[in-house]
Predicted model as a PDB file, atoms N, CA, C, CB and O in Angstrom, pLDDT in the B-factor column:
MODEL        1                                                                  
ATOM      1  N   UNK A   1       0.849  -1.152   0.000  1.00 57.00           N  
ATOM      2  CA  UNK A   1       0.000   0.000   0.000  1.00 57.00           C  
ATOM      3  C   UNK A   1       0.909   1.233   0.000  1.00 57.00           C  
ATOM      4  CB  UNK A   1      -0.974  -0.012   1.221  1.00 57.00           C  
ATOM      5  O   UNK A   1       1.924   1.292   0.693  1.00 57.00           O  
ATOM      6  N   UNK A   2       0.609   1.948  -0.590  1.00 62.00           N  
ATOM      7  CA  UNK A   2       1.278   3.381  -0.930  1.00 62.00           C  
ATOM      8  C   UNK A   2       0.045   4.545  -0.920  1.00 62.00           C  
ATOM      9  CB  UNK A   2       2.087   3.326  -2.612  1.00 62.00           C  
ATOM     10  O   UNK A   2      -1.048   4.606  -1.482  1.00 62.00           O  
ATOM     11  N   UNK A   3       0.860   5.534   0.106  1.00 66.00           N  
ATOM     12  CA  UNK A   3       0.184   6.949  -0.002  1.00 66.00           C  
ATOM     13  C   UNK A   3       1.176   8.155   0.069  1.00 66.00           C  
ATOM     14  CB  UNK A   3      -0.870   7.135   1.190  1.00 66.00           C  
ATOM     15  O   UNK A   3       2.342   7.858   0.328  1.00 66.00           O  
ATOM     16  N   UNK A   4       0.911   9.330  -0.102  1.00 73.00           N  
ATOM     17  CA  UNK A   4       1.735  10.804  -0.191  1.00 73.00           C  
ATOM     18  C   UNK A   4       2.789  10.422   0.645  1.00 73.00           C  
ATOM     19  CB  UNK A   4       0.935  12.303   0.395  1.00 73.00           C  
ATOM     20  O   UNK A   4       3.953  10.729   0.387  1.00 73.00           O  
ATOM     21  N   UNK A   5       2.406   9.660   1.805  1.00 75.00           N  
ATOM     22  CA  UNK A   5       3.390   9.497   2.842  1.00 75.00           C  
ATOM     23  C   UNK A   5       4.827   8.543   3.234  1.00 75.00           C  
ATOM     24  CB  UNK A   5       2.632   9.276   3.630  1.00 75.00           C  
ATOM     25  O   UNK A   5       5.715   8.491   4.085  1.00 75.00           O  
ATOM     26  N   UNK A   6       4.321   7.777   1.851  1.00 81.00           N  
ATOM     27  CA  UNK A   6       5.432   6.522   1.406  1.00 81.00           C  
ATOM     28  C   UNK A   6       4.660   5.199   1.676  1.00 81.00           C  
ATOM     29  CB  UNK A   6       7.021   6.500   2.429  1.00 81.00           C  
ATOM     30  O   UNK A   6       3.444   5.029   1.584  1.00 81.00           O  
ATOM     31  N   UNK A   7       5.206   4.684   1.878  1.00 88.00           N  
ATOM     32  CA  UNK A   7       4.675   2.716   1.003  1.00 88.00           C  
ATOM     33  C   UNK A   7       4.774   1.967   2.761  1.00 88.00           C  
ATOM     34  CB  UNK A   7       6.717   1.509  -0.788  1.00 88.00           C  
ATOM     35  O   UNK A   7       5.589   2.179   3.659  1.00 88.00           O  
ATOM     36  N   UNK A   8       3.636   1.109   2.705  1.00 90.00           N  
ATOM     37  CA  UNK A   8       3.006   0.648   4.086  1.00 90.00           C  
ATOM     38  C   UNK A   8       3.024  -0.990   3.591  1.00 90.00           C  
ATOM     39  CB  UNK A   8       1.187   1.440   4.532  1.00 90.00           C  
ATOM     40  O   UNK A   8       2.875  -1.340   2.421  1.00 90.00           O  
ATOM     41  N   UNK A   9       3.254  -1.973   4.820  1.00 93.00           N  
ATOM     42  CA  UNK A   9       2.993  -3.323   4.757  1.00 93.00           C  
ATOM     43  C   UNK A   9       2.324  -3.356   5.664  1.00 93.00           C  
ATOM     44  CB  UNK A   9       3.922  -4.234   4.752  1.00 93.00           C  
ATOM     45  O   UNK A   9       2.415  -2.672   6.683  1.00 93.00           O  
ATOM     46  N   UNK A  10       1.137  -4.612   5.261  1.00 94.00           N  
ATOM     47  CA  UNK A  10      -0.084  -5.098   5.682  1.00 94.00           C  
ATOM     48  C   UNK A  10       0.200  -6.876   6.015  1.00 94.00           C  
ATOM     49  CB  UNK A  10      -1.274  -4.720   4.395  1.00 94.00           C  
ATOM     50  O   UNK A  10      -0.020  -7.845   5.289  1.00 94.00           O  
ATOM     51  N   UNK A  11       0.895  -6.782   7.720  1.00 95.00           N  
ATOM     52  CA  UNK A  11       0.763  -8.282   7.685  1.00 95.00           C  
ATOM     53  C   UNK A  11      -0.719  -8.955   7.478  1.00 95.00           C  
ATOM     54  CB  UNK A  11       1.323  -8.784   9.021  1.00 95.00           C  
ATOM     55  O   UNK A  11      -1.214  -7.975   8.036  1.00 95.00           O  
ATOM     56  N   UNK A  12      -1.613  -9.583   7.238  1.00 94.00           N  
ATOM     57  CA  UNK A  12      -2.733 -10.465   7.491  1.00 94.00           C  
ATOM     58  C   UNK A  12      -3.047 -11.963   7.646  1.00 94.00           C  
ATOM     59  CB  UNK A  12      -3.341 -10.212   6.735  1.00 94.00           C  
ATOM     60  O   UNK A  12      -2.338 -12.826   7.127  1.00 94.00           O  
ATOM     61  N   UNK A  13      -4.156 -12.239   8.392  1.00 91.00           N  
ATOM     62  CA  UNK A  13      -4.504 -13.448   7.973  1.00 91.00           C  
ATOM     63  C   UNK A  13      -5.878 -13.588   7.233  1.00 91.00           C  
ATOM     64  CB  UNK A  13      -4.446 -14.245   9.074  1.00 91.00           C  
ATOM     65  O   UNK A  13      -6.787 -12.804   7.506  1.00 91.00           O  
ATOM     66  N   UNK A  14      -6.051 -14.645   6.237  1.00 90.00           N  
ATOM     67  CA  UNK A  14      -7.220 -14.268   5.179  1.00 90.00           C  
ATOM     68  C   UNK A  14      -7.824 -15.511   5.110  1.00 90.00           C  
ATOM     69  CB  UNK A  14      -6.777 -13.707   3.637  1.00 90.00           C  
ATOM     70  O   UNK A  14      -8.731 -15.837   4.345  1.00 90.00           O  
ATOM     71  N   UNK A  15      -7.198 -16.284   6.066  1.00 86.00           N  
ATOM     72  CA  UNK A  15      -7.741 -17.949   5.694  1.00 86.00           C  
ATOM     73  C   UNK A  15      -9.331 -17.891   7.018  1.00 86.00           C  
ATOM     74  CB  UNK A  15      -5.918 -19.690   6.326  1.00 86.00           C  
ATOM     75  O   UNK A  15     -10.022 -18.842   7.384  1.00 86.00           O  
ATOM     76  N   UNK A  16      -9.404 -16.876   7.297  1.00 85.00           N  
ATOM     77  CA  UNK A  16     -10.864 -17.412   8.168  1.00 85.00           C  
ATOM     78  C   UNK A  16     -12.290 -17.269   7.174  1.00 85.00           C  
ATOM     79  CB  UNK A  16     -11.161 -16.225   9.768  1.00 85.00           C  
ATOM     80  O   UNK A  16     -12.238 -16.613   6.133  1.00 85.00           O  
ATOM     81  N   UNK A  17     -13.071 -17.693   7.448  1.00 88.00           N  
ATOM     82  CA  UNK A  17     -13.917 -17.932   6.645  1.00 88.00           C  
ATOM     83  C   UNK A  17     -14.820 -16.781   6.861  1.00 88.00           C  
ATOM     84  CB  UNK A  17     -14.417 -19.219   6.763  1.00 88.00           C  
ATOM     85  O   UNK A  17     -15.583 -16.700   5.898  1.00 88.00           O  
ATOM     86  N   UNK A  18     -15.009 -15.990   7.614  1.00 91.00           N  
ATOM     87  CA  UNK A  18     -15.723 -14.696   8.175  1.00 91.00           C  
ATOM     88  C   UNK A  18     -15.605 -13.732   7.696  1.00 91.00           C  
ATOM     89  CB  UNK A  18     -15.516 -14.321   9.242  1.00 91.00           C  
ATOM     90  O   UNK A  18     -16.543 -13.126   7.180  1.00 91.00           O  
ATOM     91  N   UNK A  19     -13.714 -13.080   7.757  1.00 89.00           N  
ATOM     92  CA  UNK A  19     -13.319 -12.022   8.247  1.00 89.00           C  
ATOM     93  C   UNK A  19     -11.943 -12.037   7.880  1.00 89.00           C  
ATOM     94  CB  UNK A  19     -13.617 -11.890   9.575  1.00 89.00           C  
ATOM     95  O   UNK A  19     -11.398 -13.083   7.529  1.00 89.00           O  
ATOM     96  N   UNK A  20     -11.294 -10.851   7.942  1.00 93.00           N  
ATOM     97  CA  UNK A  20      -9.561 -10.724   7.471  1.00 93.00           C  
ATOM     98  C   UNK A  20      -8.942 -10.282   9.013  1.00 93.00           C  
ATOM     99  CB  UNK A  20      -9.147  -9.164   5.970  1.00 93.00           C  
ATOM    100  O   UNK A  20      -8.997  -9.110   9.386  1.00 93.00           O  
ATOM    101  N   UNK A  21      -8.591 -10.920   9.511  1.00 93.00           N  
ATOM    102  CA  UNK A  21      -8.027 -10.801  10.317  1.00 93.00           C  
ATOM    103  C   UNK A  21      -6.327  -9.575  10.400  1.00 93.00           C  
ATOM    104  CB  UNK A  21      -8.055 -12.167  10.444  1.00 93.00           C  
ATOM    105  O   UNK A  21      -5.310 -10.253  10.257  1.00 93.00           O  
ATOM    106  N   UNK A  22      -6.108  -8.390  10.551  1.00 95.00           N  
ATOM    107  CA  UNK A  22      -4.828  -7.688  10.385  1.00 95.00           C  
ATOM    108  C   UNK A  22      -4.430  -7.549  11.317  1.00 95.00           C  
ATOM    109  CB  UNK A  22      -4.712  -6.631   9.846  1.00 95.00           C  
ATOM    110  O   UNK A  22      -4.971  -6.748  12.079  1.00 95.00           O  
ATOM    111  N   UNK A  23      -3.432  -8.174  11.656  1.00 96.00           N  
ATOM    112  CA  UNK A  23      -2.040  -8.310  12.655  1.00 96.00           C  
ATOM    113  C   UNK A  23      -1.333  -7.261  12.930  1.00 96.00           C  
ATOM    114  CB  UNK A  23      -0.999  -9.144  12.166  1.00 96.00           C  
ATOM    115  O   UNK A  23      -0.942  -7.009  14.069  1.00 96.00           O  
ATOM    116  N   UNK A  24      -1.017  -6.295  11.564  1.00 95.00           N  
ATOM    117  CA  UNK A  24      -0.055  -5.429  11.927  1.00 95.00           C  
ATOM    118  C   UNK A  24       0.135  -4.802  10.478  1.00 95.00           C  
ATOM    119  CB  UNK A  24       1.254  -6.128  12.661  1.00 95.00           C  
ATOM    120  O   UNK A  24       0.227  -5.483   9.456  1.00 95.00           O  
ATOM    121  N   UNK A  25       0.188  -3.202  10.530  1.00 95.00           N  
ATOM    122  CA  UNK A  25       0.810  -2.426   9.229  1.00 95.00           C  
ATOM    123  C   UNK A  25       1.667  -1.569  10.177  1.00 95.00           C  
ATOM    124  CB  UNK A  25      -0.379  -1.455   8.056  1.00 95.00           C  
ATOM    125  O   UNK A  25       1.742  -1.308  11.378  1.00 95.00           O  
ATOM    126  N   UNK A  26       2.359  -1.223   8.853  1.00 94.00           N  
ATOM    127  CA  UNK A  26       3.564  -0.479   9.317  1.00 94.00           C  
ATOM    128  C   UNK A  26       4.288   0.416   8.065  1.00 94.00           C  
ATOM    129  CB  UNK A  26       4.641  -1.615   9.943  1.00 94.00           C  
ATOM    130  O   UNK A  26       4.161   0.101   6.882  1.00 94.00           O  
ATOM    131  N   UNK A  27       4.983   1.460   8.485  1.00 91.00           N  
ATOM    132  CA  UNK A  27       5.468   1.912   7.162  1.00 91.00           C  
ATOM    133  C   UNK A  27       6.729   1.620   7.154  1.00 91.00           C  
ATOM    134  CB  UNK A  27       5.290   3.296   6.829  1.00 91.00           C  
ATOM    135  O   UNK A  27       7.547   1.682   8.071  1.00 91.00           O  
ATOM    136  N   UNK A  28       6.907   1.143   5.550  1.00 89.00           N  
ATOM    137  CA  UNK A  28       8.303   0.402   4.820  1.00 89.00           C  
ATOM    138  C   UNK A  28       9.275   1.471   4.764  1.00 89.00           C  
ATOM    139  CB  UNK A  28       8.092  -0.229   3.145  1.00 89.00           C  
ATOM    140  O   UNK A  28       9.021   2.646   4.501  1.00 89.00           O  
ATOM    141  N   UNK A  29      10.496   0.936   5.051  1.00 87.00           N  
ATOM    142  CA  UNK A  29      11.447   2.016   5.197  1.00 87.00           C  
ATOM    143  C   UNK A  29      13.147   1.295   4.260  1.00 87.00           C  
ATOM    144  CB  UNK A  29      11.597   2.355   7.256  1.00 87.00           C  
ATOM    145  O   UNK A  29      14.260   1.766   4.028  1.00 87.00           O  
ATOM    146  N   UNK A  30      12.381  -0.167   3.959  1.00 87.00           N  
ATOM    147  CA  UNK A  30      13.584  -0.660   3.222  1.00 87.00           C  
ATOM    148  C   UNK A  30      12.591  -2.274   2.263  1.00 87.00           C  
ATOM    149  CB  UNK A  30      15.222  -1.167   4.740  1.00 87.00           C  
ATOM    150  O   UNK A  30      11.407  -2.473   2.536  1.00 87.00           O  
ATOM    151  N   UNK A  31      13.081  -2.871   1.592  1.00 88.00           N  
ATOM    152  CA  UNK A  31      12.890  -4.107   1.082  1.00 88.00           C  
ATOM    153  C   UNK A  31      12.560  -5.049   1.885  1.00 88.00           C  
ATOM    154  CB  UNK A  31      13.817  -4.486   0.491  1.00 88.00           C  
ATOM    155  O   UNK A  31      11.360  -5.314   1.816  1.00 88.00           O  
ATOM    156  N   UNK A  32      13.227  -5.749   2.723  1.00 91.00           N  
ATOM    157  CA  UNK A  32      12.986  -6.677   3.751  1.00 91.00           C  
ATOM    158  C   UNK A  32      12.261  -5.993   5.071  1.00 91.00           C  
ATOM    159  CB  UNK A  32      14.364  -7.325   4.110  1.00 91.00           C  
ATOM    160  O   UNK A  32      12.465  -4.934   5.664  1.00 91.00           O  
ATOM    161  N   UNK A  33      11.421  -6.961   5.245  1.00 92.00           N  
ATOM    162  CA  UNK A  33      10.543  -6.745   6.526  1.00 92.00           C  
ATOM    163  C   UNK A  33      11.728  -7.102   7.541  1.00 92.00           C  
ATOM    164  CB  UNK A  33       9.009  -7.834   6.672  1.00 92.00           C  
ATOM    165  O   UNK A  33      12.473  -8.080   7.493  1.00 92.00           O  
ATOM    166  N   UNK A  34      11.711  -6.068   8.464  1.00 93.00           N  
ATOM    167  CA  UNK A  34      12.550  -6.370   9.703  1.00 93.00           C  
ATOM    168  C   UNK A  34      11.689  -7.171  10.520  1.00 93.00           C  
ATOM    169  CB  UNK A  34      13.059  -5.088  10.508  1.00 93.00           C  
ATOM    170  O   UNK A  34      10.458  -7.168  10.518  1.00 93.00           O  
ATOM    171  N   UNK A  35      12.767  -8.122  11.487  1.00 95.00           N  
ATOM    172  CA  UNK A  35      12.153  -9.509  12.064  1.00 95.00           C  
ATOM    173  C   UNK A  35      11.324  -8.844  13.788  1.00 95.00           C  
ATOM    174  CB  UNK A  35      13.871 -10.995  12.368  1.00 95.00           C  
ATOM    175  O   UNK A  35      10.615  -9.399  14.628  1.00 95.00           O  
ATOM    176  N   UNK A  36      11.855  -7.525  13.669  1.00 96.00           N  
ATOM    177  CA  UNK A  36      10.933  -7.216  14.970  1.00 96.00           C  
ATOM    178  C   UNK A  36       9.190  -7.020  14.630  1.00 96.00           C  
ATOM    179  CB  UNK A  36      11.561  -5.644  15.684  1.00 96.00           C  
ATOM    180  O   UNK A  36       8.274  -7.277  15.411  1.00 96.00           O  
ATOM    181  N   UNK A  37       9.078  -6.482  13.208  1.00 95.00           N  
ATOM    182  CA  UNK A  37       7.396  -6.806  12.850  1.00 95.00           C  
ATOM    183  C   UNK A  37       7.169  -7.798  12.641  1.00 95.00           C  
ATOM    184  CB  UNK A  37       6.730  -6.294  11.830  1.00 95.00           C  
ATOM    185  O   UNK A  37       6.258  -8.165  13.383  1.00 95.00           O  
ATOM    186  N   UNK A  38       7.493  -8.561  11.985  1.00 96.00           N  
ATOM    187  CA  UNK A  38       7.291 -10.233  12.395  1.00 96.00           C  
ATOM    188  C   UNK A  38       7.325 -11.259  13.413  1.00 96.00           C  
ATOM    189  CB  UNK A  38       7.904 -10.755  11.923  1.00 96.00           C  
ATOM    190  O   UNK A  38       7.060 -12.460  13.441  1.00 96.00           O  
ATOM    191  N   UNK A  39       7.857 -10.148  14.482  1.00 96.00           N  
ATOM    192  CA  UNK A  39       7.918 -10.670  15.785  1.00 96.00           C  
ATOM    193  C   UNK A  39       6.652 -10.048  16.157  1.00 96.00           C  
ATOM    194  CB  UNK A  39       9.222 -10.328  16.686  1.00 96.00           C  
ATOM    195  O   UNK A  39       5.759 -10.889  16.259  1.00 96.00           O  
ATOM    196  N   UNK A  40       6.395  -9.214  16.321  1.00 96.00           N  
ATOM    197  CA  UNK A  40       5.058  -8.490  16.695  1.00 96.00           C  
ATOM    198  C   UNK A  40       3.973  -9.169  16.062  1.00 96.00           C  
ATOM    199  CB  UNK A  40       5.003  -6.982  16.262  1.00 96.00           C  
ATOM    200  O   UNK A  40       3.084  -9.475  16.856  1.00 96.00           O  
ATOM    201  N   UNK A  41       3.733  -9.565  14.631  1.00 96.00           N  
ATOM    202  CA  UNK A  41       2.697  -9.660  14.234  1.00 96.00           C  
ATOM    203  C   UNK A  41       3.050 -11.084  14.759  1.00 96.00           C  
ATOM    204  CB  UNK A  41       2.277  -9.179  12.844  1.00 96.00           C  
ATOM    205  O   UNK A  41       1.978 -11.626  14.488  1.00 96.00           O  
ATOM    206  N   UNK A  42       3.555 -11.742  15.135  1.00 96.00           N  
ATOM    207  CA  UNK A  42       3.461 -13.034  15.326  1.00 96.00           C  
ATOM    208  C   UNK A  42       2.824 -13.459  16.874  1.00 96.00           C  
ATOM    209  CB  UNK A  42       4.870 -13.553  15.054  1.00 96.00           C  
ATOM    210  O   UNK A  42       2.005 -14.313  17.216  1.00 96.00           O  
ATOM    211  N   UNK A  43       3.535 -12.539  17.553  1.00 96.00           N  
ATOM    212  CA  UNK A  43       2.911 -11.957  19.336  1.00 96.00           C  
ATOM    213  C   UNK A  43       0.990 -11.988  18.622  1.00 96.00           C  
ATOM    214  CB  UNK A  43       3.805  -9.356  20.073  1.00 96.00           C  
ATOM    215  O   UNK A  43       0.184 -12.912  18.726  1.00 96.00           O  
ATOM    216  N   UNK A  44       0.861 -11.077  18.169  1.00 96.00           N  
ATOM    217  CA  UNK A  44      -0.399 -10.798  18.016  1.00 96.00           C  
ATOM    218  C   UNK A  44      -1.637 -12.120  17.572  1.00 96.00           C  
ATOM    219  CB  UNK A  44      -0.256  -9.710  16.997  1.00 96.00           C  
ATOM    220  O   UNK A  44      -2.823 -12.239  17.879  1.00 96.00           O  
ATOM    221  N   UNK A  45      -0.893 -12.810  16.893  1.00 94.00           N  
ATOM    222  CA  UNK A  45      -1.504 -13.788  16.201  1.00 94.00           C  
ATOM    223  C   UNK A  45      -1.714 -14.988  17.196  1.00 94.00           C  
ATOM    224  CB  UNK A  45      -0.686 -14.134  14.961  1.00 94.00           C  
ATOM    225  O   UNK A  45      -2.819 -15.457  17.469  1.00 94.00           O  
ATOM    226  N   UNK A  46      -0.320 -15.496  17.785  1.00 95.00           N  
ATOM    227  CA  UNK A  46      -0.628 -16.250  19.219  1.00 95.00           C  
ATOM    228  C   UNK A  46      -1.756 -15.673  20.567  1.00 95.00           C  
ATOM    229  CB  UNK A  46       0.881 -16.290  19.904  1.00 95.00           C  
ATOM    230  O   UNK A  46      -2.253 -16.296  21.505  1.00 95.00           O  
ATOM    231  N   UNK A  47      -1.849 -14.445  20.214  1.00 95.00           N  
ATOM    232  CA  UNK A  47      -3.193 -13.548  21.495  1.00 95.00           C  
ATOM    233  C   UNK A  47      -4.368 -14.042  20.728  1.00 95.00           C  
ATOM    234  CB  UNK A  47      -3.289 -11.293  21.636  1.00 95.00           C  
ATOM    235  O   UNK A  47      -5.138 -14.880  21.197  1.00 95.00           O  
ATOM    236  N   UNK A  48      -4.498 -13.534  19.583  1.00 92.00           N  
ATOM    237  CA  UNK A  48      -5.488 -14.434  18.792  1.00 92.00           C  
ATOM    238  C   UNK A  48      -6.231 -15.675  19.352  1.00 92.00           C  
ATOM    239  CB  UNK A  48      -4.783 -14.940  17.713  1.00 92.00           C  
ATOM    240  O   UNK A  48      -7.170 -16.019  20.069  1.00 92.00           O  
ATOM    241  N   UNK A  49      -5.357 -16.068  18.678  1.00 91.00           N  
ATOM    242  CA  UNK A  49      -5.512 -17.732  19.057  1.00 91.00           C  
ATOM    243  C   UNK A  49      -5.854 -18.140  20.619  1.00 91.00           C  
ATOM    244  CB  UNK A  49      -3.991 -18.523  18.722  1.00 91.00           C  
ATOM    245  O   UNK A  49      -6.546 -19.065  21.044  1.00 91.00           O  
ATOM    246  N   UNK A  50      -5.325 -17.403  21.124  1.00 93.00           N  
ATOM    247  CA  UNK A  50      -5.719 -17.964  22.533  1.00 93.00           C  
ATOM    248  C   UNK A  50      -7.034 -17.157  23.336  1.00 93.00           C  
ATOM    249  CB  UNK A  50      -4.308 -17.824  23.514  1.00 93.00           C  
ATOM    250  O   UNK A  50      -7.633 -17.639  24.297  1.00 93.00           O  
ATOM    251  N   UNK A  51      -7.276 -16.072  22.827  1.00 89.00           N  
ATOM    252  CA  UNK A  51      -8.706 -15.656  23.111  1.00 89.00           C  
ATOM    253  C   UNK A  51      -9.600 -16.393  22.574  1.00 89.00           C  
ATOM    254  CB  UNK A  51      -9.027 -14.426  22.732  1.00 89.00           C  
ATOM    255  O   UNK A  51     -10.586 -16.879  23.129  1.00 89.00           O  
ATOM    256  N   UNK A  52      -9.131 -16.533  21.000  1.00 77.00           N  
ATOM    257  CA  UNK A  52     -10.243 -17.463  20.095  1.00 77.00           C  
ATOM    258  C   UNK A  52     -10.828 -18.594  20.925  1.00 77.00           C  
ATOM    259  CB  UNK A  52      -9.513 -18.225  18.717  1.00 77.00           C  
ATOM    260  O   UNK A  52     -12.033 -18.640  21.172  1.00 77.00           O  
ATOM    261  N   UNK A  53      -9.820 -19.653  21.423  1.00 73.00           N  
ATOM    262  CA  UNK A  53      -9.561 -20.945  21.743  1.00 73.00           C  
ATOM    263  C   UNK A  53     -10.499 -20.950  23.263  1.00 73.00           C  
ATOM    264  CB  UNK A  53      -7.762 -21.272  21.810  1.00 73.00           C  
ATOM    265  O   UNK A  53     -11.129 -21.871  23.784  1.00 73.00           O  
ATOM    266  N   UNK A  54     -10.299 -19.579  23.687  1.00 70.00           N  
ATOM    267  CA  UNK A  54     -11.365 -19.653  25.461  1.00 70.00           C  
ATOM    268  C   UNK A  54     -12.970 -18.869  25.317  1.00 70.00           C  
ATOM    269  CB  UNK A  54     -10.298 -18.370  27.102  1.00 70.00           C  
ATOM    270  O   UNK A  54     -13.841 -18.811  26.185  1.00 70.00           O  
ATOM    271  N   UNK A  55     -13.001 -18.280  23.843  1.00 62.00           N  
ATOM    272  CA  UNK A  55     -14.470 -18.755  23.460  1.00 62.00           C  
ATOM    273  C   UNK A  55     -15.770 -19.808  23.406  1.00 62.00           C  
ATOM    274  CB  UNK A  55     -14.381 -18.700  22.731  1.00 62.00           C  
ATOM    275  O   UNK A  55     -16.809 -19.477  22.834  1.00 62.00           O  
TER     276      UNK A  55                                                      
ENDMDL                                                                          
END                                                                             
């Protein structure tokens, strides 16, 4: 995603049958995703899951 402001990544998950689940955007500042947003969106995704799971 790109705006006036420069170019944004959209971690997601898309496999639920409902809903798009978004983990985490952020604005791109190089080619490779640094492993601390992937650490984050990954934090986020395990909270997920475990709220989901005590539904």
């Amino acid at each position: 995603m790109r705006d006036d402001s420069g170019a944004y990544r959209v971690i997601y998950l898309a496999t639920l049958a409902d809903r798009v689940l978004v983990l985490h955007a952020f604005q791109k500042k190089t080619q490779q995703t640094p492993q601390k947003e992937i650490e984050l969106a990954t934090k986020r995704l395990r909270a997920w899951k475990a709220s989901d799971d005590e539904s």
